[in-house]
N, C-alpha and C positions, 0 to 999 in steps of 0.2 A: 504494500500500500504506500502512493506518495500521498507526504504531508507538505501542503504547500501552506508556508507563512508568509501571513501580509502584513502589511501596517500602514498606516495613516500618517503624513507627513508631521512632525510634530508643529503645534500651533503656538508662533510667538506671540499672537494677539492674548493666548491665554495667560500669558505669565507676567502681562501689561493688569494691575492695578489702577483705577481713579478715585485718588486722592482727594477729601476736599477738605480743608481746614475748618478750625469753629467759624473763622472768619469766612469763611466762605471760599477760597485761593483752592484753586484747581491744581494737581501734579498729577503725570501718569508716575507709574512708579513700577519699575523691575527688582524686588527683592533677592537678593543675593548674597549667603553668607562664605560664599568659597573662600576672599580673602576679605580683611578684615578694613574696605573700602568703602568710602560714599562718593559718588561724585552725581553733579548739580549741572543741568545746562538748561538754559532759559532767555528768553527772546523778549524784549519787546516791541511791539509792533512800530515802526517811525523811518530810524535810520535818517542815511545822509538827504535823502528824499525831501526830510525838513529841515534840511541846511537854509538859515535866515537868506532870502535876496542879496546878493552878489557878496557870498559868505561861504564857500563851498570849502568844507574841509571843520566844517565846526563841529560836526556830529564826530568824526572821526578824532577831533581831539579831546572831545569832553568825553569817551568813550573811553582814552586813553589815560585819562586823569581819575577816571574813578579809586581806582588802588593807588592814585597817589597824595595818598593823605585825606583825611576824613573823620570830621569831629573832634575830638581832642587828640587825635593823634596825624603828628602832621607824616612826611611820605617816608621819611627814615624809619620811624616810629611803626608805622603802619606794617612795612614790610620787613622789620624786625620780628612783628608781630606772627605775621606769616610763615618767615623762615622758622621762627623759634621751633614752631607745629607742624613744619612740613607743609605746609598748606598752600597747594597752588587756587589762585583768585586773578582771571584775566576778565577783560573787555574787550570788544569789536564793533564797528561798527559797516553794517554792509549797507545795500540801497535801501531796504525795505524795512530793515528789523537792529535794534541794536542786541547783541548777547554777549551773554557771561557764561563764564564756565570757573564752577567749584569742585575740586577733588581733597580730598583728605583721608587720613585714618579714622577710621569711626572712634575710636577714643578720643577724638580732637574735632567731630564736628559739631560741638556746642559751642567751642572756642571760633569755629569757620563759618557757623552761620553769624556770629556776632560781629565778624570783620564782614561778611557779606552785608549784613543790615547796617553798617555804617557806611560803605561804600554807597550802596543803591539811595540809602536816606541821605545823609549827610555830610557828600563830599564838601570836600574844601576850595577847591580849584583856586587853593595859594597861588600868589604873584611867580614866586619864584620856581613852582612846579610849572604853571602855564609856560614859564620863558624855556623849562628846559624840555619839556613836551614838544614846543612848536618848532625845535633847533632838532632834536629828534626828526620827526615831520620833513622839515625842510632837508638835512641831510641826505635824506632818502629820495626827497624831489628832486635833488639835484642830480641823484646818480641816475635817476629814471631817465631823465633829461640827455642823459649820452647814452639811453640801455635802448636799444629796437624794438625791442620788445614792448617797450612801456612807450613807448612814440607810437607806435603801428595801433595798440590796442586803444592810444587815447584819442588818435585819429579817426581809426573808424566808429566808435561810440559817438565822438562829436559829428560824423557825418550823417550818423546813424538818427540820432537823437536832438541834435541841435541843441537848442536852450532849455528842452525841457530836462527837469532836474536827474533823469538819465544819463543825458549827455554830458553830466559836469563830474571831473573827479573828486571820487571818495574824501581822499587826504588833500583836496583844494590844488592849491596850487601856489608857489613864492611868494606871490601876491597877496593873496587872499588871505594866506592864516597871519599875514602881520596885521592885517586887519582887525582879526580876531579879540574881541575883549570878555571879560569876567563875566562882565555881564548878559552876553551872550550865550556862556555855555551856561549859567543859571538858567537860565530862561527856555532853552532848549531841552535843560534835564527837566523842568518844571512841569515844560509840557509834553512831554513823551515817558518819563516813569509815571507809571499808573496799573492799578493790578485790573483793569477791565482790560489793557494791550496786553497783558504779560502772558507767554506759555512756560509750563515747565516740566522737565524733565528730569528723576533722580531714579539713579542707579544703584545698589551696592545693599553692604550690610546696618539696613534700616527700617523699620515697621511702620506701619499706614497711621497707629498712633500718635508715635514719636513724631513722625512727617510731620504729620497735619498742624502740631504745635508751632513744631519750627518755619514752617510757611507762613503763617502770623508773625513769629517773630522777626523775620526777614524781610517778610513785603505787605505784613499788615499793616501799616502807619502810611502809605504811599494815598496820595487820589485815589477815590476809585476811578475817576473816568481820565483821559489824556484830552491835548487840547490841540490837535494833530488838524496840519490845513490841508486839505483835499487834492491830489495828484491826480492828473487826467490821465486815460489812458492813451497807448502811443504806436503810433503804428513806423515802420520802416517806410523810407520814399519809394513806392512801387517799382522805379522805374531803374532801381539799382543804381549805381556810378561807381565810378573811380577816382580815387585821388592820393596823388602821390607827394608823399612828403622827401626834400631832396636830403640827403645825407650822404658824407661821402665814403661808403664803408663799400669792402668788396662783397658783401651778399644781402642781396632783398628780402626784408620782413612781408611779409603778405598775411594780411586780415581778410577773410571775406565773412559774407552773411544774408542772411534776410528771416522773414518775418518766420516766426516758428509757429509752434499750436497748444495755446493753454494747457495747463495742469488738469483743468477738469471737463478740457475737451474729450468727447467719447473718440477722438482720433490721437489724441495721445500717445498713449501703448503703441498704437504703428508707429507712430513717429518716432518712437526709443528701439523701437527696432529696426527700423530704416537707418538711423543716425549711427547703429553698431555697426549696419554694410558698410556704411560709405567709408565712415572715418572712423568710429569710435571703436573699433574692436580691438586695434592695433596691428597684427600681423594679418588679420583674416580679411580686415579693409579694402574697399575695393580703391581706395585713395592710397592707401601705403603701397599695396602692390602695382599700382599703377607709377604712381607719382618714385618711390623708393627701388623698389626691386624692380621690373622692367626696362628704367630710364636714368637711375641715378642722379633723381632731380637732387635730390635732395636727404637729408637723413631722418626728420621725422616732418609726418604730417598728418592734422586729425582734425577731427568735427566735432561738434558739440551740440546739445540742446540746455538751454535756460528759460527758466521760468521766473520773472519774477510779477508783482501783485500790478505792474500796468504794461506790460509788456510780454511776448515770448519770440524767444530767438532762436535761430539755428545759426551760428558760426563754425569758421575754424582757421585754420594758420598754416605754415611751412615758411621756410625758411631756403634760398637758393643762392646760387651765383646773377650777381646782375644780369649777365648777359642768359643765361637761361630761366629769368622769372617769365617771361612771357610764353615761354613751354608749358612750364609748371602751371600757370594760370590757367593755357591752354587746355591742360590732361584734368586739371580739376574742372573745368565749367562742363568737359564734356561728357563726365564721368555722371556731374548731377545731371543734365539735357537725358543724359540716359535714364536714369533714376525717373525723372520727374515723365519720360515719354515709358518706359516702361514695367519698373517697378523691380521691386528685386529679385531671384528666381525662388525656385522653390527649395534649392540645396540652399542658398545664402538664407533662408527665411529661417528653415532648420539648424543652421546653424547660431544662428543670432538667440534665438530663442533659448536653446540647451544653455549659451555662455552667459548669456543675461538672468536666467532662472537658475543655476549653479551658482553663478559668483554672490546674488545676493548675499547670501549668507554672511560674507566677509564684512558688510556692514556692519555686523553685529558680533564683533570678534573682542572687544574692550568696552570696559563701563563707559565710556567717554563714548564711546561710537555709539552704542546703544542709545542714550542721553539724547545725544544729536540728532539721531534720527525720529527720537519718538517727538524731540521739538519741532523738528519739521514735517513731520503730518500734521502737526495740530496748527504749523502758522498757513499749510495749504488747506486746509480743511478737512483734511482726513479724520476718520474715527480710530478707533485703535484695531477693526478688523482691517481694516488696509493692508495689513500685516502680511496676514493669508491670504490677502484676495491678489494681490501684486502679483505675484507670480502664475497664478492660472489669467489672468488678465493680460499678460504676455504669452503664453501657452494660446489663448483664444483670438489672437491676432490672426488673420489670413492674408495672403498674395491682395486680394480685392482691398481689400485694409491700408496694407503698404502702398499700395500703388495711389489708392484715393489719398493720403496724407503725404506721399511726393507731390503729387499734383499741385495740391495748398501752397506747401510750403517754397516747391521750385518752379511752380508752373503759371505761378499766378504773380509772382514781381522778379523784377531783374536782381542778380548778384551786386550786392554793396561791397566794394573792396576797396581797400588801402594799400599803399606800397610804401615800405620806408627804403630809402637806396635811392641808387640810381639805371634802376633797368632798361635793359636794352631793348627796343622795339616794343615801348608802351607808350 
């Protein structure tokens, strides 16, 4: 007699807790006592998107100043506080969300939610933290300023996006953050910390009890509601273009793009699986083996898809010799013209799917990863079965699928590209 055994995929959605404090503050929560960790990731909804009018790079420094100094304890103090305990406590700020990320020894996260609740409540945004935050900042502007990479990628965003607060960078720009005063980033943290914006995510060796206290004590004292001005939504110029930034280096940066397809568009999922043909797979790409191993354009080249809350894109990039970017540009337009006229086949469909439903997993290989991921379902709107439904949701993708969301995204506006260099025959 055979005995065939089966079993059921196991389910991450089950091992997702929701948390709610007395106060009311939502966390999902993954309990885990294998080692003896907590870690904290948490969003609030805003980001550089509410950078004050021709102020660009405030979010990103009042994001940077939260751990430097806060309440009675100024930045030395602060982060004396943190080493003493092991305790890492960072900020970020991206276009849409500002976050932080808390890790600790669980014996020490009474001592790390209390530097977290000073930070978030009552930073300091001292004179002489500001002066060395912004010298930070600018250091790194400068080096951007001779990197191609960071030309090519600020190029096509401004072509991309213009004035609207998409188009402006993150960290500002030379200009702008000397602009930057105190009273700015008050005013900014004022109106973007608030626990109606806030998601959050904890990891590690912690109970739903315990949680729920320390969620109060963190972020119960904040507004409830933020005071966030309205960002219109933004489409790419239909008709594609080009623009070349001169620089005299021997090999071409190349940006291209155009409009992509929402997070909670039902054509999504093709379009994450069309995005791992082209470019995103890496070896299995129909971009690397074209553009890399057939022709030697170049050494690496990829695609992408991004989502953010007034925007969605398809990009990607390579890097060549001047005189063979207009090859390279060549074998990439024609590669999508193909995509967007036919669709991908059925082995590349097969394949995209096994590597895309496999590799998840690795998402969820560290408390910190876990964190982050269950914070970004809740800032896309996801519930916490997204979990399990992801990957049969790329499983139920077909050829007619693929093909309809090339179409969208390649078939309906021109390629937006940049060039940094000086290429030949463009």
């Amino acid at each position: 007699m055979t005995i065939i055994l089966t079993s059921k995929p196991v389910s991450r959605a089950a091992s997702v807790q929701k948390v709610y404090s007395p106060g009311g503050i939502e966390a999902w929560l993954v309990e885990d006592y294998a080692v003896p960790l907590v870690a904290f990731d948490f969003a609030f909804r805003g980001g550089a998107a509410q950078d004050p009018t021709g102020k660009p790079g405030t979010g990103a420094m009042m994001a940077s100043l939260l751990d430097e100094g806060a309440a009675d304890l100024d930045a030395e103090a602060f982060h004396r506080a943190m080493d003493d305990k092991a305790i890492e406590l960072s900020f970020s700020a991206d276009r849409d969300y500002f976050s932080g990320r808390l890790k600790t020894l669980s014996k020490h996260t009474d001592a790390a939610v209390d530097l977290l609740r000073l930070a978030v409540n009552e930073p300091r945004f001292d004179p002489d933290a500001i002066e060395r935050v912004a010298g930070q900042i600018g250091a790194g502007l400068k080096r951007d300023a001779k990197d191609p990479d960071a030309l090519a990628g600020r190029a096509w965003r401004e072509a991309a996006f213009g004035h609207h607060p998409y188009g402006l960078p993150v960290r500002g720009t030379l200009e702008s953050i000397e602009t930057i005063t105190r009273d700015d980033l008050i005013a900014l943290h004022r109106a973007c910390m608030a626990r109606q914006n806030l998601k959050i995510a904890v990891v590690g060796a912690i109970d739903a009890a315990r949680l729920g206290l320390l969620l109060d004590r963190a972020f119960g004292a904040l507004p409830a509601a933020p005071t966030l001005h309205s960002i219109a939504d933004v489409l790419l110029p239909s008709t594609g273009g080009r623009t070349i930034v001169d620089l005299d280096i021997p090999q071409a940066t190349i940006r291209f793009g155009s409009n992509g397809i929402a997070r909670k568009d039902p054509d999504h999922m093709a379009a994450v699986v069309l995005n791992h043909v082209l470019g995103g797979g890496v070896f299995s790409a129909r971009l690397f083996r074209e553009v890399r191993e057939k022709r030697g354009l170049a050494y690496s080249v990829y695609s992408q898809l991004a989502t953010f809350d007034h925007a969605a894109l398809f990009s990607g990039g390579t890097s060549t010799k001047n005189e063979r970017a207009a090859e390279s540009l060549s074998v990439i337009q024609d590669e999508i013209d193909k995509l967007a006229a036919d669709g991908p086949t059925a082995d590349e469909l097969d394949k995209a799917q096994r590597y895309l439903t496999g590799s998840y997993a690795l998402r969820f290989d560290s408390s910190l990863k876990i964190a982050s991921q269950l914070v970004h379902l809740q800032i896309e709107g996801f519930d916490v079965d997204h979990l399990d439904q992801r990957n049969p949701m790329i499983d139920a993708v077909t050829l007619e699928d693929t093909q309809r969301a090339a179409k969208r995204m390649f078939g309906e506006s021109g390629l937006l590209v940049t060039i940094v260099g000086r290429p030949v025959g463009l």
